[in-house]
C-alpha positions as CSV (number, residue, x, y, z in Angstrom):
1,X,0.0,0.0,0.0
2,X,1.1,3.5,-0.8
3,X,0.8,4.7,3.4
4,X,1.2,8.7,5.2
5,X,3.5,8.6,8.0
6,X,1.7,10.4,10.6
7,X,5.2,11.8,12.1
8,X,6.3,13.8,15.4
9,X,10.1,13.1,14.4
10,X,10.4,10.6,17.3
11,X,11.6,6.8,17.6
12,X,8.2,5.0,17.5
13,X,6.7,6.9,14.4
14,X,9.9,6.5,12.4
15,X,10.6,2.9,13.2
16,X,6.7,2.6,12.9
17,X,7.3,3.8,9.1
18,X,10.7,1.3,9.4
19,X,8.4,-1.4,9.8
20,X,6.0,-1.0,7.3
21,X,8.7,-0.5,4.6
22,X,9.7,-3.8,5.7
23,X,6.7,-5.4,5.1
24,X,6.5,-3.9,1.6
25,X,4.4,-0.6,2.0
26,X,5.5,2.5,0.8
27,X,5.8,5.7,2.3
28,X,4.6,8.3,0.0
29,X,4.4,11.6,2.4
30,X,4.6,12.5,6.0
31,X,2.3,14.5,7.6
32,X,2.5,16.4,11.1
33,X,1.0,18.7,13.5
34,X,3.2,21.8,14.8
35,X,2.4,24.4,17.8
36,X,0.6,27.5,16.3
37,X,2.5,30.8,16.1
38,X,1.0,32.9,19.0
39,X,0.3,36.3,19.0
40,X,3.4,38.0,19.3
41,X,4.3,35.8,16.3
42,X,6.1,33.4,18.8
43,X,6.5,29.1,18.4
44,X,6.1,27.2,21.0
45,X,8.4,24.6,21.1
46,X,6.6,22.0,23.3
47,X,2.5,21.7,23.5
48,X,0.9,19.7,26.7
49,X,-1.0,17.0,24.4
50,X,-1.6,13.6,25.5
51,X,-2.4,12.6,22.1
52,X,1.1,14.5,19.9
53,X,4.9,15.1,20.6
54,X,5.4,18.5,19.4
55,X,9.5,19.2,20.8
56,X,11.8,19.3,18.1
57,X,9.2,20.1,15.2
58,X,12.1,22.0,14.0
59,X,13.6,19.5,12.3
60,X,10.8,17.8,10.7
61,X,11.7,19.4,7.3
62,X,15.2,18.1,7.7
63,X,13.8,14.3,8.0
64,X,11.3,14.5,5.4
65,X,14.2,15.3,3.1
66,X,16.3,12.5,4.4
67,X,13.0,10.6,3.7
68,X,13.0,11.9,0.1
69,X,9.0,13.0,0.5
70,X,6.8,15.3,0.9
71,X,6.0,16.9,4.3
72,X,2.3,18.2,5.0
73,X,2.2,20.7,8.2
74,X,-0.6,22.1,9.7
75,X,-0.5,23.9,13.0
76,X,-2.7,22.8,16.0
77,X,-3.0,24.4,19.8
78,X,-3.0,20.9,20.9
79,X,-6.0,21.8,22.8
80,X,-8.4,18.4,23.3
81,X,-11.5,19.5,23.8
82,X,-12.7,15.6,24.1
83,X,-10.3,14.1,26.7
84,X,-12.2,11.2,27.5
85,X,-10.4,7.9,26.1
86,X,-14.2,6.3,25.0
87,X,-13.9,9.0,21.8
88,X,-16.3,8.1,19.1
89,X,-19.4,9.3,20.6
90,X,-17.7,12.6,21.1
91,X,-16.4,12.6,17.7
92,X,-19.6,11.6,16.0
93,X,-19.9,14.9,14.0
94,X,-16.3,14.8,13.0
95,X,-17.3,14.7,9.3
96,X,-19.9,17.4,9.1
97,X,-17.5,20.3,10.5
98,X,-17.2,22.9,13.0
99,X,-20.1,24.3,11.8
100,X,-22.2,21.0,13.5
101,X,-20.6,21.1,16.2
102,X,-22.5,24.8,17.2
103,X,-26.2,23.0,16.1
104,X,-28.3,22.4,18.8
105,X,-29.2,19.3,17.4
106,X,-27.9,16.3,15.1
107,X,-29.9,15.3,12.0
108,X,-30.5,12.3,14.1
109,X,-32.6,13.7,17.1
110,X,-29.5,13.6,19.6
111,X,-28.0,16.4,21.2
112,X,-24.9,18.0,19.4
113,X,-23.5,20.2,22.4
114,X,-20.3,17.8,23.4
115,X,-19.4,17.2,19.6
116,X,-15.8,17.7,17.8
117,X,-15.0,21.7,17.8
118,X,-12.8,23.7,15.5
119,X,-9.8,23.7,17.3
120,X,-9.5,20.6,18.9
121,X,-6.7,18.8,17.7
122,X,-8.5,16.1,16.2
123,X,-10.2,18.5,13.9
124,X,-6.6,19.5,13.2
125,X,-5.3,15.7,12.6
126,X,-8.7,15.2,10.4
127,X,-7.7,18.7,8.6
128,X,-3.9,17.4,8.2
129,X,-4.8,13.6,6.9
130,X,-7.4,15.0,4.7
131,X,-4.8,17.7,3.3
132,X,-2.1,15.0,2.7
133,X,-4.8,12.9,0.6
134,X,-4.7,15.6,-1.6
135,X,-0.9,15.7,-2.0
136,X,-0.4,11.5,-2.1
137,X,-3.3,10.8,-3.7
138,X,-2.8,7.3,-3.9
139,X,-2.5,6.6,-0.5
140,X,-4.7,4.2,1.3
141,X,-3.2,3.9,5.0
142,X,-1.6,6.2,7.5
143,X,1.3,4.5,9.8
144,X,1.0,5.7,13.4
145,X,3.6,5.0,16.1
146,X,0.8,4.0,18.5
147,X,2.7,1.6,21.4
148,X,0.5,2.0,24.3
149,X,-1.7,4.5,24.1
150,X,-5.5,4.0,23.2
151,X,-6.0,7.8,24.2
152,X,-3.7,8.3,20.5
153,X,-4.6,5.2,18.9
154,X,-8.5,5.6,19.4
155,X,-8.3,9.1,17.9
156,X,-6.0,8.1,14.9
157,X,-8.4,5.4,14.0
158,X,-11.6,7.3,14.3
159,X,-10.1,10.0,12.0
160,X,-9.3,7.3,10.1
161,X,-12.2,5.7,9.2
162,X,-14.2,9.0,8.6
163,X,-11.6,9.9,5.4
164,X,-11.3,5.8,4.1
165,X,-7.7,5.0,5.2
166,X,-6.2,1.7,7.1
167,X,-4.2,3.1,10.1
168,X,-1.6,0.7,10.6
169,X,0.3,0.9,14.2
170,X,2.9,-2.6,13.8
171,X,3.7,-1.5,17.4
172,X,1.1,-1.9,18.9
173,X,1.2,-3.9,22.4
174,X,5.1,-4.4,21.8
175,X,6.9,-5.0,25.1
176,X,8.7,-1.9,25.4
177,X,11.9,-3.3,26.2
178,X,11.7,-5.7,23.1
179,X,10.8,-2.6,21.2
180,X,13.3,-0.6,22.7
181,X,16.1,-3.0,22.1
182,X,14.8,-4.0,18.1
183,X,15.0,-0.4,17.3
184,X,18.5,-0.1,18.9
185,X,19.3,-3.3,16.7
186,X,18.1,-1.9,13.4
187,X,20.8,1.0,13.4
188,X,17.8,4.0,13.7
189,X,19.5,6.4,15.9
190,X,17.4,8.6,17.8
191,X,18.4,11.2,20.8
192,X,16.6,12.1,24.1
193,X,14.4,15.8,23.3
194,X,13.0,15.8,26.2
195,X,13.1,14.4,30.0
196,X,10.5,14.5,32.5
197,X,10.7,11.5,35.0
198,X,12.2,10.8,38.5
199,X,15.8,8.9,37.8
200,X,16.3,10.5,34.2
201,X,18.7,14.2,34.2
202,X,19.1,16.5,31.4
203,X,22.2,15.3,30.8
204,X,20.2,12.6,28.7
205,X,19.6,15.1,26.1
206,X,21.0,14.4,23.0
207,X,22.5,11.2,23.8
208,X,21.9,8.5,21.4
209,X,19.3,5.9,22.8
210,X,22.0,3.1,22.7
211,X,24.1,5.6,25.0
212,X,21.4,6.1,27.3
213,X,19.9,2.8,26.9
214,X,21.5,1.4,30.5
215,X,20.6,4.9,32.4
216,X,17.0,4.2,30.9
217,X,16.6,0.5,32.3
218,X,18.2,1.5,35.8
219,X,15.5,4.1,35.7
220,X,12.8,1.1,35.0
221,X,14.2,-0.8,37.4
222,X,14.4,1.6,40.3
223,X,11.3,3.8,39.8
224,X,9.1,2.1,36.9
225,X,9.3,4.4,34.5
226,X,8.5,3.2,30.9
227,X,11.3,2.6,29.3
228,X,9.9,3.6,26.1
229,X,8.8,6.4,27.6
230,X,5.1,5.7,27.0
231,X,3.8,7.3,30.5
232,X,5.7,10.8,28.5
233,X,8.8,9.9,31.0
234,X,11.0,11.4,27.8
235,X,10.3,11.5,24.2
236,X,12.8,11.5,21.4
237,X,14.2,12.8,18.1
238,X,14.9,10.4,15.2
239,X,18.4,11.4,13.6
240,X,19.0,8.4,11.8
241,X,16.9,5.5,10.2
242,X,18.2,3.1,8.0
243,X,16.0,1.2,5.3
244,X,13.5,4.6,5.8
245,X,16.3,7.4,5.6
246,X,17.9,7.6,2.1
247,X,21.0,5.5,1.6
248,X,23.8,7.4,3.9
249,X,21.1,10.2,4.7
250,X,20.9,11.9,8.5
251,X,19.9,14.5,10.2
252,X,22.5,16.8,11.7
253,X,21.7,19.1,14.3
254,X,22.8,23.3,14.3
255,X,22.7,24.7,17.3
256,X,20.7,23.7,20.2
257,X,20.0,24.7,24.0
258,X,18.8,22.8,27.0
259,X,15.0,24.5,28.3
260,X,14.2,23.8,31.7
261,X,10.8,23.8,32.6
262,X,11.4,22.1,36.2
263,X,14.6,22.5,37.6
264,X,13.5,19.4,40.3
265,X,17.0,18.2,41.5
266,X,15.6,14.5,41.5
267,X,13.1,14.7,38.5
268,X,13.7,17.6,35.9
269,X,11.7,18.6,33.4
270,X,13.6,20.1,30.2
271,X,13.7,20.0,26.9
272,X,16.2,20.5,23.0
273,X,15.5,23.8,21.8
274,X,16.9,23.2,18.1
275,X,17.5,26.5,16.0
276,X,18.2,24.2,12.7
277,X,18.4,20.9,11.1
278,X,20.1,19.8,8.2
279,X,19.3,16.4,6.2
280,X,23.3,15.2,4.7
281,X,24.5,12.3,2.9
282,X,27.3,10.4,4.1
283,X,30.2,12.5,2.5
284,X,28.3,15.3,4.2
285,X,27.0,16.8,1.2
286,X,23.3,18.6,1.3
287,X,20.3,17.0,0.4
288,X,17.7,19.2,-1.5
289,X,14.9,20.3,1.1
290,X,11.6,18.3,0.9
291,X,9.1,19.2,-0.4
292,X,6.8,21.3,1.7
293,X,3.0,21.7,2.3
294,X,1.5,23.8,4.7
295,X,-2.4,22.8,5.1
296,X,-2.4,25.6,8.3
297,X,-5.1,27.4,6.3
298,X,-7.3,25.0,4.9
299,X,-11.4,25.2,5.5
300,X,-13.1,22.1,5.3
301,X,-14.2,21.3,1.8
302,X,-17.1,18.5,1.2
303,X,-18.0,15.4,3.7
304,X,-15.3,12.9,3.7
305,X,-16.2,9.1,4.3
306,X,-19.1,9.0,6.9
307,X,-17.5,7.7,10.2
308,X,-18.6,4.3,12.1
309,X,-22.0,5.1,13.6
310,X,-22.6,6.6,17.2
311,X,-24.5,5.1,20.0
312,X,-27.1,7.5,19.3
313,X,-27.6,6.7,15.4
314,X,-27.4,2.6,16.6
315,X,-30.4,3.1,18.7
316,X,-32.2,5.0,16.2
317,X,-31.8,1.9,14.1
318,X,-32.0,-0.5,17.3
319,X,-35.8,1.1,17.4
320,X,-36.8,0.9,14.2
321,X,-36.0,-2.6,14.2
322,X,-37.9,-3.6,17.4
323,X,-41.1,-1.4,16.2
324,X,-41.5,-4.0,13.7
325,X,-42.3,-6.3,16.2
326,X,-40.4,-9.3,14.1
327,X,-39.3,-11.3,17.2
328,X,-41.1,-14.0,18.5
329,X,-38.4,-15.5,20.7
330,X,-39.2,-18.4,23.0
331,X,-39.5,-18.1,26.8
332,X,-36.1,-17.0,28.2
333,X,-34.2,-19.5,30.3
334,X,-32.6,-17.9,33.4
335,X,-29.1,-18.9,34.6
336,X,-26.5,-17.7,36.9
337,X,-22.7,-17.5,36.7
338,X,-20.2,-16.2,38.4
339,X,-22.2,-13.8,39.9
340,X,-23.8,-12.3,36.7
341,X,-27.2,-13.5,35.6
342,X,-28.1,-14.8,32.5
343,X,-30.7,-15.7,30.1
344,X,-31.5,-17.6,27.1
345,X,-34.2,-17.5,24.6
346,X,-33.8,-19.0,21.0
347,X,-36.5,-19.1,17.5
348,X,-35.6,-19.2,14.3
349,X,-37.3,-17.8,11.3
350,X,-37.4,-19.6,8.0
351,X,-39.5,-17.6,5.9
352,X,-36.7,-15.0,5.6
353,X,-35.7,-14.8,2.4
354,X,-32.5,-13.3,2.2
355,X,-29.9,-13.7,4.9
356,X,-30.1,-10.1,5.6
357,X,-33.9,-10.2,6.8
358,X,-32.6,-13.3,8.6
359,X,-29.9,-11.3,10.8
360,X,-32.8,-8.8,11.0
361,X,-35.3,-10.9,12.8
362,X,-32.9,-13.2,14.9
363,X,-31.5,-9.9,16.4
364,X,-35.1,-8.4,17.0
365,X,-35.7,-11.8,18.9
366,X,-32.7,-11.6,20.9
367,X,-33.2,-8.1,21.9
368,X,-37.1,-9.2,23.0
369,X,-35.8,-12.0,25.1
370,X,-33.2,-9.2,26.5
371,X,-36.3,-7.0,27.3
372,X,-38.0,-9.3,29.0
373,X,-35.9,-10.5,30.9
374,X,-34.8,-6.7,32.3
375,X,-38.4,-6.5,32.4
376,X,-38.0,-9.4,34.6
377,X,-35.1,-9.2,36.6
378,X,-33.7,-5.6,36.4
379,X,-30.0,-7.5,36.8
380,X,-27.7,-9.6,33.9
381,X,-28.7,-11.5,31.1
382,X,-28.1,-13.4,28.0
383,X,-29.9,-13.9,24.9
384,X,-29.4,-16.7,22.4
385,X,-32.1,-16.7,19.2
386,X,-32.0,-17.7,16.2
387,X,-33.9,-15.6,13.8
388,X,-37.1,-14.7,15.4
389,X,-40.4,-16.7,13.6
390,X,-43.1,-14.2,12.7
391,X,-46.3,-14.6,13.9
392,X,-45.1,-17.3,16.4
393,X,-46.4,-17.0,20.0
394,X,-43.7,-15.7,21.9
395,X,-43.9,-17.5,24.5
396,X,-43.1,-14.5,27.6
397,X,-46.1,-14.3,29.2
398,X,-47.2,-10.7,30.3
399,X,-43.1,-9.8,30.8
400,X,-42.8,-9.1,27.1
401,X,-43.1,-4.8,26.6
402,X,-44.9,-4.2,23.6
403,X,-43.2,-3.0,20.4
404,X,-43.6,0.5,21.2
405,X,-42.5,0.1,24.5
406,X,-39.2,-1.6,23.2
407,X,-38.5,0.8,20.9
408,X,-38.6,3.3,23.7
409,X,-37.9,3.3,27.0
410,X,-34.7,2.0,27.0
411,X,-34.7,-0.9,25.1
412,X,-33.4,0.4,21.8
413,X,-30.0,0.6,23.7
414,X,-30.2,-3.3,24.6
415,X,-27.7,-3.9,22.4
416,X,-24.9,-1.9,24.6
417,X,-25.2,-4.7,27.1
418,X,-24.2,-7.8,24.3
419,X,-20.9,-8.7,24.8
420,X,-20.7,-11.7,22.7
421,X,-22.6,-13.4,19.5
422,X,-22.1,-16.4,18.0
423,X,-23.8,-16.4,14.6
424,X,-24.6,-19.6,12.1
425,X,-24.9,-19.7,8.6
426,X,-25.9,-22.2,6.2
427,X,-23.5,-20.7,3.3
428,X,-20.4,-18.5,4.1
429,X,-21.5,-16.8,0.3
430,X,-24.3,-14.8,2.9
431,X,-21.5,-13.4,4.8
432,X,-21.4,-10.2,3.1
433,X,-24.7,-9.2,2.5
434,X,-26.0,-10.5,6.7
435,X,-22.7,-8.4,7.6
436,X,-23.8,-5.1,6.0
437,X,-26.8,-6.1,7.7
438,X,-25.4,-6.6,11.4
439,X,-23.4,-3.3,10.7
440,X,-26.5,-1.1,11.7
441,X,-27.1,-2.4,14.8
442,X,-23.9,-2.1,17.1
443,X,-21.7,0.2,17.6
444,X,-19.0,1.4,19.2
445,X,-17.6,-1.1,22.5
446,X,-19.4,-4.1,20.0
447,X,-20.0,-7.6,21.4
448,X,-17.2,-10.4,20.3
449,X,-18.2,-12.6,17.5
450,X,-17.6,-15.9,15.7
451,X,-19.5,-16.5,12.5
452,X,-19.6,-20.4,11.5
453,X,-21.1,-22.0,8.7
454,X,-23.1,-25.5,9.5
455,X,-22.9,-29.0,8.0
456,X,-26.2,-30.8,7.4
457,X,-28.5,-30.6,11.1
458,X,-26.1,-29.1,12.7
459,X,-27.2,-28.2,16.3
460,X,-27.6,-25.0,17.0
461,X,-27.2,-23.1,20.5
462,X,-27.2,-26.7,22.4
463,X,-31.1,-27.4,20.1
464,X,-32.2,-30.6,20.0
465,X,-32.1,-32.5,16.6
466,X,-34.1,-31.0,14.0
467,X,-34.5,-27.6,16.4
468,X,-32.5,-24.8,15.3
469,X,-30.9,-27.0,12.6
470,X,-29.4,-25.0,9.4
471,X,-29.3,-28.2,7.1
472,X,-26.7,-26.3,4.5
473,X,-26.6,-29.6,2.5
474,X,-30.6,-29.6,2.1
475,X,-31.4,-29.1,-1.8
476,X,-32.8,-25.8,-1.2
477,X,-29.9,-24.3,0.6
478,X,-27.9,-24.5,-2.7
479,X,-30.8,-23.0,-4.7
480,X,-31.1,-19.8,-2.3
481,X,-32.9,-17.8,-0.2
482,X,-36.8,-18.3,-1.7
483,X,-36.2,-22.1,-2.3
484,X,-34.7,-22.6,1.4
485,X,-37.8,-20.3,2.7
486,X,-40.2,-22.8,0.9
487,X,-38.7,-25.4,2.3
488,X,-38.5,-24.5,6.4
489,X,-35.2,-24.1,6.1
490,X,-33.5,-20.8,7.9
491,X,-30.5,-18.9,6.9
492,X,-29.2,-17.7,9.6
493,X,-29.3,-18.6,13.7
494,X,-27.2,-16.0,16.1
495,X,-27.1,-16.2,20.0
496,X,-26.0,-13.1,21.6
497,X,-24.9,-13.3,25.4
498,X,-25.5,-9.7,27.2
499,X,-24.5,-8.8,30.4
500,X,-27.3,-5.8,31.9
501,X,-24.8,-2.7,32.9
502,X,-22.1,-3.9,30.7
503,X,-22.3,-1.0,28.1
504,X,-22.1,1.6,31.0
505,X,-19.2,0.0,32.4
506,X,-17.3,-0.6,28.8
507,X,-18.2,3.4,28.4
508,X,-17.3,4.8,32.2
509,X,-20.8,5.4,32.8
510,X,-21.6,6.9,36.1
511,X,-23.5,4.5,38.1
512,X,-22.3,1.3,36.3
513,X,-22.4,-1.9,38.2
514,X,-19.4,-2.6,39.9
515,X,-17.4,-5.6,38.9
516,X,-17.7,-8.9,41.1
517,X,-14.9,-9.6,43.1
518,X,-11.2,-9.4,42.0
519,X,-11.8,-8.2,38.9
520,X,-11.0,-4.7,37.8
521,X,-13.8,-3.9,36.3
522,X,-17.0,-5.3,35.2
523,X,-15.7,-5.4,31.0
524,X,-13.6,-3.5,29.1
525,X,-13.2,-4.2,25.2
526,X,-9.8,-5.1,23.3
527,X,-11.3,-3.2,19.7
528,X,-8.3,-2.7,17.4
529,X,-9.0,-1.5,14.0
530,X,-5.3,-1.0,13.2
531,X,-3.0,-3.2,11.2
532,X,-0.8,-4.4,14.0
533,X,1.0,-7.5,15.8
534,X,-1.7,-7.7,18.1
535,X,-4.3,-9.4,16.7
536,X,-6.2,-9.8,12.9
537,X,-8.2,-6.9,12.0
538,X,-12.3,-7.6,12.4
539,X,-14.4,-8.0,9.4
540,X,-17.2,-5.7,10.7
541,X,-18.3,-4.1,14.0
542,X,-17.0,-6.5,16.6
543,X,-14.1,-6.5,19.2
544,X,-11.2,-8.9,19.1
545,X,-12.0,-9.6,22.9
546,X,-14.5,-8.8,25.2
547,X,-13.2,-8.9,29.1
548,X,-16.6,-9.6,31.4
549,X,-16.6,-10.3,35.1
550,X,-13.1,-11.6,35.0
551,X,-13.7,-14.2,31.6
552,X,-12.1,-13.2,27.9
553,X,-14.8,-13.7,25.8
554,X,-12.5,-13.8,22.1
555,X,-13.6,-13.4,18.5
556,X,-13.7,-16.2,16.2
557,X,-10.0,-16.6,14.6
558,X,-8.5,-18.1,11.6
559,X,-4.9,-18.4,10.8
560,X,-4.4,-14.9,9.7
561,X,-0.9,-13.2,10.1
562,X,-2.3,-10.0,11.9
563,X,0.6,-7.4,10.4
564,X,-0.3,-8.7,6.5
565,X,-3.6,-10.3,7.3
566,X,-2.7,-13.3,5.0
567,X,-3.2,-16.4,6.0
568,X,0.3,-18.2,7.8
569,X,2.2,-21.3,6.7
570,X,0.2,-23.9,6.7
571,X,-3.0,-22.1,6.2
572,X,-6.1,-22.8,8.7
């Protein structure tokens, strides 16, 4: 892929870009955010942003030339408006401008007052990306030196989607020290610009990481700082990076002078101040500057690629769904584990035609059995259906809200509590069109999810023979979907397991269940949607792992090599 370094100068970004050269990508620009002149005219060198490294900006033009690229600037505050890890609801107006952001309302009924201002610097990062499609057209993925934080990672990916690009972070979840030590080992010399940590002095500034490589692990070792610097213990300043750099190219430094911020005798807090950079070849001759592309000024020009949905725009299509009153589920089944309750309720639906009306009814059923149970129990449940049979009797008794009431009230936004789904198929060649399907009605903290398809009566959800089958070897499953719905055959079958209180706690809700006891937290959700390391990318809106009450509730998986997402020797 033709990829956009998303560079601050600094060791993880470059190596990042290191990486994904390696794996046969090719850098086509870099793009970065700079401190904004002030009013006096005045650069700042260093901006307090959790989500960018701004010190030694200076010499950003000097390594896109030793890059041999283009370099597209655009100059930020670094204020963050939206601080709160759990982004994309804050974000959801990213694409619409700062313009939505001052509505009272969005054009889906919700309220538009916390949404993505001008200013923020994630409107700058979508302003910058955007810019640098313009200069490398062809590019299709942005490289981000994302090791550890989901504050950065979250944002990158978000932006991301909304203008059509892969992000790819290949450091994702790397040890540090492993990382540390492979970019020592790959020859990419980079230098201490800043130091801000109890056991690390000034004196670190401008030593070459393998030279301050032992100071760094004493400092691990004695007061646990990162020694990648991912709690912002120090950041760095990439002079030299071979297989990225051209042949023989560097980066030399002019003049430079320490800042201090904090004099602290034990922890200081200082930074390079570097007047000039130079990009040279090995016999120290000059390289031609890069060149250079300042997007500072640029206004927001069309819609780019609508972003994933928000919670707000799930519901809307959570309610719309339920006030069809397609479900039919059978009586829930009430269990209890591990201190969370749950409860079962399955149906299937084979007069569906098309897989997509399948995936339709089987989740209105599972969000009926959901409701009646709350209605219930007000406490945990589980749901498992397959897709719901119209005109069936239910089977709940007087629990069972009416369709209105499910659209309402609360139970559009059953689907925040499903943390996992297991979904059948009689043919994998339905996978597309049930997925686009599935799409509309989760977002963001999605349940896991393994998709199967079934040999001939298959059991389904622990059914008995013949109940909940998906026979894929009937003669109408090979003639498709009006054939199989003739012949009592369904398409599809899901169950969905839900935990009630499990979206607040995923989202830091105030007043979310606590967790029962030992465990952290009552779920938190692994959701990676960059090319990493880590683990295969997800084929629609699910989350590689869902953590509940102390159990890892993981996605289905096939062989796939998560950094190329091809499949590994020796295939499944």
């Amino acid at each position: 892929m033709e990829v956009i370094g998303l560079a601050s100068g600094g060791k993880d970004s470059c190596f990042n870009m290191l990486e994904c050269v390696r794996l046969g990508h090719r850098i086509v620009a870099i793009a970065n955010l700079l401190p904004a002149a002030s009013a006096s005219g005045e650069v700042e060198q260093e901006l307090d942003s959790h989500m960018i490294q701004t010190v030694g900006h200076t010499a950003l033009e000097a390594q896109a030339a030793a890059m041999g690229v283009p370099l597209v600037r655009r100059r930020t505050t670094g204020r963050a408006i939206h601080t709160a890890v759990d982004v994309v609801n804050d974000l959801e107006s990213l694409s619409a401008g700062p313009e939505a952001a001052s509505s009272a309302d969005a054009p889906d009924g919700s309220a538009a007052s916390s949404r993505l201002q001008a200013g923020d610097e994630v409107f700058d990062l979508l302003q910058l990306l955007r810019a640098a499609k313009r200069v490398a057209p062809g590019a299709t993925a942005v490289a981000v030196g994302a090791l550890l934080s989901n504050y950065q990672r979250t944002r990158v990916e978000h932006v991301c989607a909304c203008l059509g690009l892969q992000p790819i972070a290949l450091l994702w979840r790397c040890q540090q020290p492993r990382a540390l030590r492979r970019m020592i080992a790959s020859g990419l010399v980079a230098v201490p610009c800043k130091v801000a940590s109890l056991g690390l002095p000034a004196a670190l500034l401008g030593k070459p990481l393998a030279e301050a490589h032992p100071r760094l692990a004493r400092a691990a070792l004695a007061y646990g700082v990162n020694i990648a610097g991912e709690g912002g213990e120090y950041e760095t300043l990439t002079l030299s990076c071979p297989g990225l750099f051209l042949p023989g190219a560097s980066v030399s430094l002019g003049e430079t002078a320490v800042h201090f911020v904090n004099r602290d005798k034990f922890a200081p807090v200082a930074h390079l101040v570097v007047s000039r950079a130079e990009a040279t070849l090995a016999d120290g001759s000059a390289i031609p500057p890069a060149e250079l592309h300042d997007a500072s000024g640029d206004e927001v020009e069309g819609p780019p690629v609508a972003p994933p949905a928000s919670d707000s725009a799930v519901d809307a299509a959570v309610a719309r769904l339920l006030a069809r009153g397609r479900g039919g589920a059978a009586e829930p089944v009430v269990r209890e584990a591990g201190g969370v309750t749950c409860v079962s309720v399955s149906g299937s639906d084979p007069s569906a035609g098309s897989a997509a009306e399948a995936v339709a009814s089987a989740l209105a059923a599972a969000f009926e059995g959901l409701a009646s149970a709350v209605a219930g129990r007000a406490t945990g449940s589980s749901a498992c259906a397959g897709a719901g049979a119209a005109g069936t009797a239910p089977g709940h008794g007087s629990a069972v809200p009416s369709a209105g009431a499910l659209a309402g009230a609360g139970g559009c936004q059953l689907w925040r509590d499903v943390v996992f789904v297991r979904l059948w198929v009689s043919s994998m060649s339905d996978f597309a069109s049930l997925n686009a399907e599935y799409c509309k009605y989760f977002g963001h903290h999605p349940p896991s999810r393994a998709c199967v398809q079934v040999g001939p009566a298959s059991k389904v959800g622990g059914a008995a023979a013949g109940e909940g089958a998906l026979p894929s070897a009937h003669p109408a499953a090979r003639e498709g979907g009006p054939a199989m719905a003739a012949a009592g055959v369904p398409r599809v079958a899901l169950e969905a397991v839900a935990v009630a209180g499990a979206g607040a706690a995923a989202r830091g809700e105030a007043g979310a269940p606590a967790a029962p006891g030992g465990c952290p937290a009552l779920r938190w959700t692994h959701h990676v949607r960059s090319l990493s390391r880590w683990a295969p990318l997800c084929i629609g809106p699910y989350c590689q792992a869902n953590v509940v009450a102390g159990s890892v509730l993981c996605a289905g998986q096939i062989g796939l090599d998560p950094a190329t997402m091809r499949l590994g020797p020796g295939g499944w």
